[in-house]
N, C-alpha and C positions, 0 to 999 in steps of 0.2 A: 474394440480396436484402438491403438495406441493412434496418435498424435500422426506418427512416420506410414503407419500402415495407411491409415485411413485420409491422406493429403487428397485432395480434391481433384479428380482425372480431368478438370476444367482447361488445364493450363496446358495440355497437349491436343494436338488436332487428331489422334486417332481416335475411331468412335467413340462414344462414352460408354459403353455395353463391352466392347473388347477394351477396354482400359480398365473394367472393374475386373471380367474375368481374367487379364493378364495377372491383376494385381493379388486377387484371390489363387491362381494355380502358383503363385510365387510363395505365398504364404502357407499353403498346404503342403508344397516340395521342401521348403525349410523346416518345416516344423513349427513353425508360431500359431498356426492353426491346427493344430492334434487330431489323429483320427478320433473320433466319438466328438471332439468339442464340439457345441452347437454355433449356428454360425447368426450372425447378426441379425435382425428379424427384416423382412421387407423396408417396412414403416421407420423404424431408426437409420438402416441404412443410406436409405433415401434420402434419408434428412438430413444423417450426417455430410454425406457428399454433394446435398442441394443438385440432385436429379431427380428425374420422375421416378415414380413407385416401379410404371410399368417398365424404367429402362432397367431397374435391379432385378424385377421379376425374369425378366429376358436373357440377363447375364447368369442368373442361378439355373433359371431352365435348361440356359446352355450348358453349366457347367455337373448338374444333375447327369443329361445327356454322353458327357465325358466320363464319369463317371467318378467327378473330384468332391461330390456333395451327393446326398441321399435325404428324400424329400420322408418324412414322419408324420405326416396329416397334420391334427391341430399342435403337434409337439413341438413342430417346427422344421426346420435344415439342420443337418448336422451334416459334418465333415463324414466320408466316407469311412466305415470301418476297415481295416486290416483283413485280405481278404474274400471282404465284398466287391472291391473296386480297388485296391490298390494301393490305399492311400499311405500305406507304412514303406510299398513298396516306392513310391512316389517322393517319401522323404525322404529314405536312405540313396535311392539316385543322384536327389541334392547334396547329398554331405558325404558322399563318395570325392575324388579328385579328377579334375578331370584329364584328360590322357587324350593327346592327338595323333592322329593318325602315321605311323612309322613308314612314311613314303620311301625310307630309302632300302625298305626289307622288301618293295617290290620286283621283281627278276626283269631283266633289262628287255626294253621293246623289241617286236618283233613282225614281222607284215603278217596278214592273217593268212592263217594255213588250215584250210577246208578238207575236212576227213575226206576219204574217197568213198563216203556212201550219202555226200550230197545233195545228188540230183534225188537219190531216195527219200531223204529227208524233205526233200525241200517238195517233195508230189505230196508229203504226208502232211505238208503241214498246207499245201491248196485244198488236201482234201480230210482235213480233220473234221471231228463235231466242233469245231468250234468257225469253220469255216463259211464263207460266203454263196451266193449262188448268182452264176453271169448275168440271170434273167430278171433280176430286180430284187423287190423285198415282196419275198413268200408270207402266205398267212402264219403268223407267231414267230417268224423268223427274229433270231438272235444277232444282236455286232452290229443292229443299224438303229439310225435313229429317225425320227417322223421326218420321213423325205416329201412327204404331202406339207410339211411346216416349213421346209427350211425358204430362208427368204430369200430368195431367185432375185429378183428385182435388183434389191441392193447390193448381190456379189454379182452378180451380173454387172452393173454398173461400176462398180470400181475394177474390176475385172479391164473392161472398155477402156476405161481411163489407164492402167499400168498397160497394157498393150502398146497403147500409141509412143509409149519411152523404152530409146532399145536399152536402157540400162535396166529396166524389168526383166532383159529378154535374154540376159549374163549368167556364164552362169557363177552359183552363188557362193557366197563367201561357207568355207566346211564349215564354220560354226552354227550357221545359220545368219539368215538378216539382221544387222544391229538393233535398227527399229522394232519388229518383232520382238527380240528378246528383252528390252525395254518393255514393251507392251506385258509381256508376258510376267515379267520381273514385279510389275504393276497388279495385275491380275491373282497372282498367288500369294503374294501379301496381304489382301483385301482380302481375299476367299477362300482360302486353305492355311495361313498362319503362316506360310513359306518364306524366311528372311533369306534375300540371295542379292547377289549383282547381277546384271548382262553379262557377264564373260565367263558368269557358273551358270550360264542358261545354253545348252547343244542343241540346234534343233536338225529332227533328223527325219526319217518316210517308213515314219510307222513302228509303235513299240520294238518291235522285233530287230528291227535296224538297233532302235538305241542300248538293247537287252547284248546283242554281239558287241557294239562298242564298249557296252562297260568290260564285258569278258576279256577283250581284245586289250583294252587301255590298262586293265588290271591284272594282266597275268595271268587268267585265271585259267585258262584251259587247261585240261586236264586233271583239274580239281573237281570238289565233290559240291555241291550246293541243296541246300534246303529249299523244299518245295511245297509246296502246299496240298493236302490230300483231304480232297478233289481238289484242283487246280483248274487255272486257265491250260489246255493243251500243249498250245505252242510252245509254252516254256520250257516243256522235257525238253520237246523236239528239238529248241534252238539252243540248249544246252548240248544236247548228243552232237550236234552239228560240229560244238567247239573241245568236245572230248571228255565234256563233263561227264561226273556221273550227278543223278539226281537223288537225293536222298527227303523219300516220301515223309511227310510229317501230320498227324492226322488234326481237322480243327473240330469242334464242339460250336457250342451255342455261345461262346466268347471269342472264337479264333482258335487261331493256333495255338495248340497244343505246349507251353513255352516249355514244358519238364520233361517234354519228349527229348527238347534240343541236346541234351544232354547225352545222347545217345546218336547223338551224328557224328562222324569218321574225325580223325585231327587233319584232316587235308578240308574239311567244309570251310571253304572262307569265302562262300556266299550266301546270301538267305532271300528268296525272292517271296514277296511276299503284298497281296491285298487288304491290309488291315482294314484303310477305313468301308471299304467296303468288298466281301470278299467274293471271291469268282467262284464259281456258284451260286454259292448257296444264302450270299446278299447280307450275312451279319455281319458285328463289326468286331475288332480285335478291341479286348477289353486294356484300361491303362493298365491294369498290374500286370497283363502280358507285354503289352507295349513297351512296359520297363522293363522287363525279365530281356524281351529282344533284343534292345538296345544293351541291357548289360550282357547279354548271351555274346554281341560283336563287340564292345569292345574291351571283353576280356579274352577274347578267341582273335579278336587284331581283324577280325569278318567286316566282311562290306551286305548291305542292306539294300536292294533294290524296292522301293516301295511304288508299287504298281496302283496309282488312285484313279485306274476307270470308274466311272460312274458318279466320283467322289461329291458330282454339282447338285444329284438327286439324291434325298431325302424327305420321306412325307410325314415321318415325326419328328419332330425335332427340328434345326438346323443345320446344316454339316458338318459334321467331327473335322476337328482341326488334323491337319494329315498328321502323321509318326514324323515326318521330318520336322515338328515344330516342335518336337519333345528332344530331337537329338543335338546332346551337348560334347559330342563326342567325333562327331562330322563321319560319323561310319553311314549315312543314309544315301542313297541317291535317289532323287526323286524322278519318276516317269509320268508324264499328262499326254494326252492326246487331245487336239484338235478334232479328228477325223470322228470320233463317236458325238462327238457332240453338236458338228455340222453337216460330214457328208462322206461315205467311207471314200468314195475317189481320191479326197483330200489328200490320203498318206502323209499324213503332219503332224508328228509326234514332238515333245522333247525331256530330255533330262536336264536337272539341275545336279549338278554333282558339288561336293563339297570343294573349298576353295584351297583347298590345300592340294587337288588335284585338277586342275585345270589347266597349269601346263602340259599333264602328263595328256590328256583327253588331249588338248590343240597339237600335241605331239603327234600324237595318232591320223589325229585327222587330215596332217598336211598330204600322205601318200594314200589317203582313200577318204578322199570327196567326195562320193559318192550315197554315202550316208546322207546326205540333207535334202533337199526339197528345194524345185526349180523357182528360182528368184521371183518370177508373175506369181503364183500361187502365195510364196512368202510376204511379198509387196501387201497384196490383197487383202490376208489375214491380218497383218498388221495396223493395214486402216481398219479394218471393221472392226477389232476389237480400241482403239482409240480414238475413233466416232461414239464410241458408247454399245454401237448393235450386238458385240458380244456378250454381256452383258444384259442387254434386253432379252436376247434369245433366249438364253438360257431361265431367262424368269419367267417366260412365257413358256418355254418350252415345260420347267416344273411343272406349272398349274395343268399344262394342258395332259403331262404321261400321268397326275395324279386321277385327272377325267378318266383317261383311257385306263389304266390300272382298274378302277373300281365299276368301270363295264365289263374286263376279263372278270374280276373278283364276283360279280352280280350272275355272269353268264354261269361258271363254277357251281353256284351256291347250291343250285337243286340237284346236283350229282355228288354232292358232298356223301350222301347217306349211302350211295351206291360204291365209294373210293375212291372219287376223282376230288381229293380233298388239297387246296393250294394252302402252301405253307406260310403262316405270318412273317414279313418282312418289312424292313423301316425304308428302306429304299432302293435303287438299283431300277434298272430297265425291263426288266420279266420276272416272272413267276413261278415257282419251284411247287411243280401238281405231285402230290402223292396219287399212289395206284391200289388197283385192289389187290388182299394179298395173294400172294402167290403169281403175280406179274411179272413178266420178263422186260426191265424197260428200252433195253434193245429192241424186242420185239415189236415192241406199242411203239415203240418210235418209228419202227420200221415201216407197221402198219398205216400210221399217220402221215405220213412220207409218203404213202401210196394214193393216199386221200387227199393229199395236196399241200400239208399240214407240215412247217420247217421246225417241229417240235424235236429238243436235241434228247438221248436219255442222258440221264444222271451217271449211270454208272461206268459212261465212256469217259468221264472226267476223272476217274480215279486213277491213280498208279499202281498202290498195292491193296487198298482199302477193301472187303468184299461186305456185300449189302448191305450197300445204299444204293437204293435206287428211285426212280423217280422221273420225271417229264419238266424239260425245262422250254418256257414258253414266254416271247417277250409282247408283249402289249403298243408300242410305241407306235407300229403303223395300222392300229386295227381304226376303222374310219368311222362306227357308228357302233349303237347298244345292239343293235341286229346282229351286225356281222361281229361281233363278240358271239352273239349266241351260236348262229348258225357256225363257227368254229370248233367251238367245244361241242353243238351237236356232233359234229363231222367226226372230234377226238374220240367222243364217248363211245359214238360208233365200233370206231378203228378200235378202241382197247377191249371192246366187247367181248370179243370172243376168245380173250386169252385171261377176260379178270371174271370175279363170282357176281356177275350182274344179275339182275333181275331186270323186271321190264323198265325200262328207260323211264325217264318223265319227260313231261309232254313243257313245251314253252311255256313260263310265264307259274309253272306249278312251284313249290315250296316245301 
């Protein structure tokens, strides 16, 4: 490394581990560091920058992870090849020009105008597979998180405390609460690579709110949008709501499909999509797609919703920096929720949208306030996430769904031989069961559902995709290595009599 490349990350106060990997994905995007060249060894690095071994180790790890480096055994790191990950596609991103977003080619505002098959939609999406149940959290049930974990105590208590002030009790500014989006603004820079202000921070009640805002704010209705196949549900749904059409796009074991995109309509100028970690089926969208995306919108002038549920769990690795920290071209908006990660009551979503559209959004939002979240609840979140408890939660919350994860994975193992085989995943909140063949997994889910069991199938996530199919099961509220087993006995059961079983095994066999 030259003199300029290799300056000491001492002299700034962001970590030292995201100061080597900022300085490394900079050097890989330009081209100073070449796909195939090998990259600095551990031990010199280290020394050169006078940090620990272990902090280099942890920045390569991560950046292995992204997929900017590729580990060789005793050969060494080397830069990513062309291909494997990206990394040609990664340079040429950089030394492309950048192009901002042509705000004024957007079609002039408009108040939101609700198809007249609405109330249809809107039953469909109470009672989609991807939906909740009145009566609590079901065994394997999906969309929740450990409601036995969440700390009652302390939102209770600050709860008590914005009560007693009626300016808690107001209602709220459409943007959302300043402080909040502060907090938040704080939060995604730390944790997802997310550069923004408070005022590109919308908080609203619940993805789906913020998924019509951007349609609404952008013009989009009646356009075409890329979709993810399998997908999360609701997004056809709340696409058909506003007129869209959806255009299915299939993923692999890297994501999305990016050579598909090329075959989506000239009216698609949206693309919704969960890279870093994707709904279903939990992989992650590789960088040389990640750049194919971002070049797909803004050569196409397309807007990008990036959908990062789950994005805080990961049990290999560290978490992928979201696609908005790759976007130099401000085509992303970003989506987070609150509600999955504390308590679904919550309905507390928000997007970050790029800053060249934030008048147009606070445009939107003066005649339909209604999109946000009652001022006590925003108050609340606020504190708890700048007390530090958000933060703590979520690091407790890790260790403890990686416990429960590997009791589902333990209860599995002995039905593996019989087809009740769970698919490897790096992280996410459930478990994706393969079946035996010739399963219907409607049916087994159907079955399962009778046995008490809130297991969703696979194949109700699809749009146009056929066979794939599958049981999807989430871990987060299962209380003990017991009642993991007695679950999957209960599944095993239920799929019995529609998969090629033989006799069951018995607890505790292998």
């Amino acid at each position: 490394m030259t003199e300029e490349q290799s300056a000491s990350p001492r002299r700034r106060t962001t970590p030292l581990q995201e100061q080597i990997c900022d300085r490394l994905r900079r050097l890989i995007r330009d081209g100073r560091m070449p796909a195939g060249s090998r990259a600095p060894s551990l031990r010199a690095l280290a020394t050169e920058l006078g940090v620990s071994r272990g902090t280099v180790v942890a920045a390569y790890d991560r950046l292995i992870g992204e997929g900017y480096l590729a580990a060789r055994g005793t050969a060494g790191t080397f830069v990513a090849e062309p291909g494997a990950t990206g990394a040609t596609g990664a340079t040429g991103a950089a030394g492309s020009p950048t192009r901002r977003p042509r705000i004024a080619t957007l079609p002039p505002l408009d108040r939101p105008r609700v198809p007249a098959e609405h109330a249809a939609v809107s039953h469909r999406l109470r009672t989609s597979p991807a939906g909740g149940h009145a009566s609590g959290a079901l065994p394997l049930q999906l969309g929740l998180p450990a409601l036995d974990a969440f700390p009652r105590k302390v939102w209770a208590r600050l709860s008590a405390h914005h009560a007693r002030h009626s300016i808690s009790l107001m209602k709220p500014d459409p943007a959302g609460l300043p402080r909040l989006r502060e907090a938040l603004v704080a939060y995604l820079h730390r944790s997802r690579g997310v550069e923004a202000t408070a005022r590109q921070v919308f908080v609203v009640a619940g993805y789906e709110a913020g998924l019509s805002l951007t349609i609404q704010a952008l013009g989009l209705g009646g356009d075409a949008a890329v979709i993810e196949d399998p997908g999360y549900p609701p997004v056809a749904m709340v696409l058909a709501r506003w007129g869209m059409t959806d255009c299915p796009v299939r993923v692999d074991a890297d994501g999305l499909v990016t050579d598909h995109l090329k075959e989506a309509p000239d009216n698609a100028r949206l693309a919704v999509v969960t890279p870093s970690h994707h709904s279903p089926l939990c992989m992650s969208l590789s960088l040389e797609r990640r750049l194919a995306l971002l070049q797909w919108a803004n050569e196409r002038q397309a807007w990008i919703v990036e959908d990062d549920y789950d994005g805080e769990y990961r049990y290999a690795g560290p978490p992928l920096p979201a696609l908005k920290s790759l976007d130099r071209d401000d085509r992303v908006l970003y989506a987070g929720t609150l509600s999955k990660v504390l308590y679904p009551g919550l309905r507390l979503a928000y997007l970050v949208v790029p800053a060249s559209l934030v008048d147009r959004f606070e445009q939107v939002l003066q005649p339909w306030p209604s999109a946000g979240c009652p001022s006590l609840l925003q108050e609340v979140a606020a504190d708890f996430m700048e007390r530090g408890h958000f933060a703590r939660h979520i690091k407790r919350m890790r260790t403890l769904y990686g416990v429960r994860r590997s009791w589902l994975e333990a209860a599995l193992a002995p039905y593996a031989a019989f087809g009740l085989r769970h698919q490897p995943q790096r992280g996410g909140l459930h478990l994706t069961i393969g079946l035996p063949d010739g399963a219907d997994d409607r049916d087994c889910a159907s079955r399962a559902r009778e046995a008490g069991l809130a297991v969703l199938a696979l194949s109700s996530w699809c749009r146009g995709r056929t066979g794939l199919t599958g049981l999807l099961a989430s871990f987060t509220n299962i209380g003990s290595p017991d009642a993991a087993h007695e679950y999957v006995a209960r599944l095993a059961a239920a799929v019995r009599p529609v998969g090629a079983f033989g006799p069951l095994p018995m607890r505790g066999s292998r």
